[in-house]
Phi, psi and omega in degrees: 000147213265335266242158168237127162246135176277110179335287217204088179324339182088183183270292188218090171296065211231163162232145199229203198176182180350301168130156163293101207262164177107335198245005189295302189312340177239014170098343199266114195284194190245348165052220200073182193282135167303345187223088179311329188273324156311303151337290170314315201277338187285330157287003179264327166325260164308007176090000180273154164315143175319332192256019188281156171307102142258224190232131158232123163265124199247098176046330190234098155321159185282182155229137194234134158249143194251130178257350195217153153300111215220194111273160152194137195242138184233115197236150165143231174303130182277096212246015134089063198295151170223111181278114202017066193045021164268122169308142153224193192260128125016114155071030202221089170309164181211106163313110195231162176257161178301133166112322194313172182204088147344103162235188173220146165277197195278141268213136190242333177194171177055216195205344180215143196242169176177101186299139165232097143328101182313106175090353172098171169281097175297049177255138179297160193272151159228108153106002185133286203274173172238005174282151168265110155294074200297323154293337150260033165045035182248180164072174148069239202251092159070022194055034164220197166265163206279155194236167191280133193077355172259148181261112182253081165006081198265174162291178190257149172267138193271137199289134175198181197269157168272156174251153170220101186293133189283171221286303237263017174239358179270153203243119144296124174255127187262142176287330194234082176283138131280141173227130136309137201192148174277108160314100189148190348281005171256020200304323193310290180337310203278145180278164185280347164291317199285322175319291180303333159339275193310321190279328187241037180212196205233125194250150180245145138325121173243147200311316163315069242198124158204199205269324192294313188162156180261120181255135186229177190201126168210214215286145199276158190240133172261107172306159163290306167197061169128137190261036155226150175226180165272141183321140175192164205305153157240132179272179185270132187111338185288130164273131178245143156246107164310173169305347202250006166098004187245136163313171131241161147222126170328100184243208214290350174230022170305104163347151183271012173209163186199168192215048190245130182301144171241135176302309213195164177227130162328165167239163202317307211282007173251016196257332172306340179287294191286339187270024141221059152276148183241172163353188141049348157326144169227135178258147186218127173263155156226167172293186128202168169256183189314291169339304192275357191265322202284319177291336153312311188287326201302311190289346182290281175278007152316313181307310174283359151276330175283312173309319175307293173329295219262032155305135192248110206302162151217156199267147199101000000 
C-alpha cells in the first residue's frame, strides 16, 4: 500500500500545495502553503513539480510510519528530523523503507517544516489544488488537519536521485526581520506620523499568529479618521490596521475580503521570511516601489532556478 500512516500528528499538520486559485469571487480563499520557497525546494528536492502537494508542519512535528518506499526531503524550520530516532538532514533527500518511521525533535529556527514526497501527495484535487482549506473543510486530507491513524495516500516513487541543496540556498531564521512591502492601497486613510510609525520603528509578533494572519504590536499607526472602508479584496501580505493602531498581516487563510484600511502589502518574495517567524519575532518595514518589489519577485524566482541547477547528488 503506497501510504504514510500517522502516529502522531503534531500540533497542526496539514496538507498544501500552491494554493486554490479562481474562487475569491465565491468566498473560497486561496490557502496553499505559507513559505512558497521551502515549498518549492523540498519538491525539487525529490524530483517533483516545484507546485506539487506537500505535508506543512507547524512548530511541533509529526510521526509518519512510511508502508512503501519512497524518497522525501523536509526543508523550512528546523524541527531537527529523525528517521528511527536517528537524525538526518535538512535540505536532503532521504531515502526511507516500508516500516521507517519519521519522527522531530523540539523545534531550533523558523516556525514551519514541509515534508515532500517522491511522486506526491495521492489526495484528490478540488477546485484546482490539493491544499486544505480548514474553514470550508475542502481540499488535503479529507479537508482537515491529519489525525493520529490516518492514511495518507502517496504516489508510488519512481528511481530518481539523492539530492543535496547547497549551503548559500539554505535560509537562516532571525529573531529580528525587514520586510519589504509596497504603500497602499489605503496609505492616503493614515496621518505621516502614522505612516513614519509603521516604516520607522519595530512591531513584534504577538502570539496571535496562524496561517490566517500575523497580528503584531508597537508603536500605534494613526488614521485620519477612521479604520473602515468598504470592503474590497485582500492579497496574502496586505497589512490591515484596525481602529486600534496595531497592524495584521494577512497570510495564505485570510478571508477574501476586509473591511479594514490596508497600509501597505508585504511583496511576494519576503512573505517565506515572515511565514516562519514565530512569536516574539521583531519587525521591521522598508519601502519599496512597484518597479522595484517586480524586480524582486524576478530574482525570487531566478532564485528557485537556480537552486535546481546547483543540487548537489549524494550517494546513501
Amino acid at each position: 500500500m503506497n501510504a504514510v500512516k500517522v502516529i502522531s500528528p503534531g500540533a497542526l499538520t496539514t496538507i498544501q500545495d500552491a494554493g486554490r486559485f479562481g474562487y475569491l469571487q465565491s468566498g473560497i480563499s486561496v490557502s496553499g502553503v505559507m513559505d512558497s520557497y521551502s515549498h518549492r525546494t523540498a519538491n525539487l528536492l525529490v524530483d517533483n513539480s516545484p507546485e506539487e502537494a506537500v505535508m506543512e508542519v507547524t512548530l511541533m512535528g509529526p510521526i509518519l510510519e512510511f508502508l512503501a518506499d519512497t524518497r522525501i526531503a523536509v526543508t523550512g524550520a528546523n524541527l531537527q528530523p529523525k528517521l528511527n530516532n536517528e537524525p538526518v538532514s535538512m535540505w536532503q533527500t532521504i531515502a526511507v523503507k516500508a516500516g521507517d518511521r519519521l519522527s522531530f525533535g523540539m523545534i531550533q529556527s523558523g516556525c514551519r517544516a514541509y515534508i515532500a514526497f517522491a511522486g506526491g501527495l495521492d489526495v484528490p484535487v478540488v477546485m484546482g489544488s490539493k491544499s486544505t482549506n480548514l474553514k470550508a473543510q475542502i481540499g488535503g486530507f479529507q479537508g482537515r488537519q491529519l489525525k493520529r491513524e490516518d492514511m495518507v495516500p502517496i504516489a508510488a516513487a519512481q528511481p530518481g536521485s539523492l539530492w543535496a541543496a547547497s549551503e548559500e540556498f539554505i535560509p537562516e531564521y532571525s529573531k529580528q526581520i525587514t520586510l519589504r512591502v509596497v504603500l497602499g492601497p489605503q496609505d492616503e486613510a493614515f496621518t505621516s506620523e502614522g505612516i513614519s510609525h509603521f516604516l520607522n520603528t519595530e512591531y513584534q509578533v504577538t502570539p496571535a499568529n496562524d496561517r490566517m494572519g500575523y497580528r503584531l504590536e508597537g508603536q500605534e499607526i494613526t488614521h485620519k479618521s477612521g479604520a473602515d472602508i468598504v470592503s474590497d479584496g485582500i492579497v496574502m501580505g496586505a497589512v490591515q490596521v484596525p481602529s486600534s493602531g496595531q497592524p495584521i498581516i494577512l497570510m495564505a487563510d485570510r478571508q477574501t475580503t476586509g473591511g479594514y484600511t490596508k497600509i501597505a502589502t508585504v511583496i511576494s518574495s519576503d512573505l517565506p521570511l515572515l511565514a516562519q517567524a514565530q512569536a516574539g519575532t521583531m519587525i521591521r518595514f522598508q519601502q519599496v516601489s512597484v518597479e522595484e518589489s517586480q524586480k524582486l519577485l524576478a530574482e525570487y524566482q531566478d532564485k528557485i532556478h537556480a537552486f535546481a541547477r546547483s543540487r548537489r547528488p549524494v550517494t546513501g
